[in-house]
N, C-alpha and C positions, 0 to 999 in steps of 0.2 A: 504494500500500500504506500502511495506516497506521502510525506512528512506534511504535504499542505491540504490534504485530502476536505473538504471543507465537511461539517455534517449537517444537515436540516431535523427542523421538529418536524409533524405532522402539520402542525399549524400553518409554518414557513412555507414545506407545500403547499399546502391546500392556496395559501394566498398566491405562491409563485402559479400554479396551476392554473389558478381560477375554479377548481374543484372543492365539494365539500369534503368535511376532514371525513365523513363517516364514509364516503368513496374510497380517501387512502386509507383507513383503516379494514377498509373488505380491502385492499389490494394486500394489503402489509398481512393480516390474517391469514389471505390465499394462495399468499406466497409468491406472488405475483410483481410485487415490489420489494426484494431484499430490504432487509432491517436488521436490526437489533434493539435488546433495550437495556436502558438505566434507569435501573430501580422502576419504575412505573411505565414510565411513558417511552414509547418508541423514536427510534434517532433513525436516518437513513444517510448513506453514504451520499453524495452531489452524483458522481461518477456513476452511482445504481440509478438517484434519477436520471440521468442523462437518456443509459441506455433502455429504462423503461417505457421512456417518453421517445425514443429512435422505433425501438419495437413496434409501437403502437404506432408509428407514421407509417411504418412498412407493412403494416399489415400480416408481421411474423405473430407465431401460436406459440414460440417455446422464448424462455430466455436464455440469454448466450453467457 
């Protein structure tokens, strides 16, 4: 992983998105959108959004 790897809330999504959070949390849930967590709440790598958000422009079924 790289040293400047940025992380996002759910929240920061959902505002960078324009999506509701309960959306990234059925994605973060389904596994759909890699995560992890601290202590309660879920964190995601920038880099997972990226290529979640490439995924879904292509029209691909699986994550790489």
């Amino acid at each position: 992983m790289e040293e400047n790897t940025k992380v996002l809330t759910v929240a920061e999504i959902a505002a960078l998105t324009r999506m509701s959070k309960m959306t990234i949390y059925r994605e973060v849930h389904t596994g759909a959108l890699p995560s992890f967590r601290v202590g309660k709440s879920f964190r995601v790598f920038e880099t997972d959004l990226v290529n979640y958000i490439a995924l879904r422009m292509t029209g691909a079924t699986e994550y790489a």
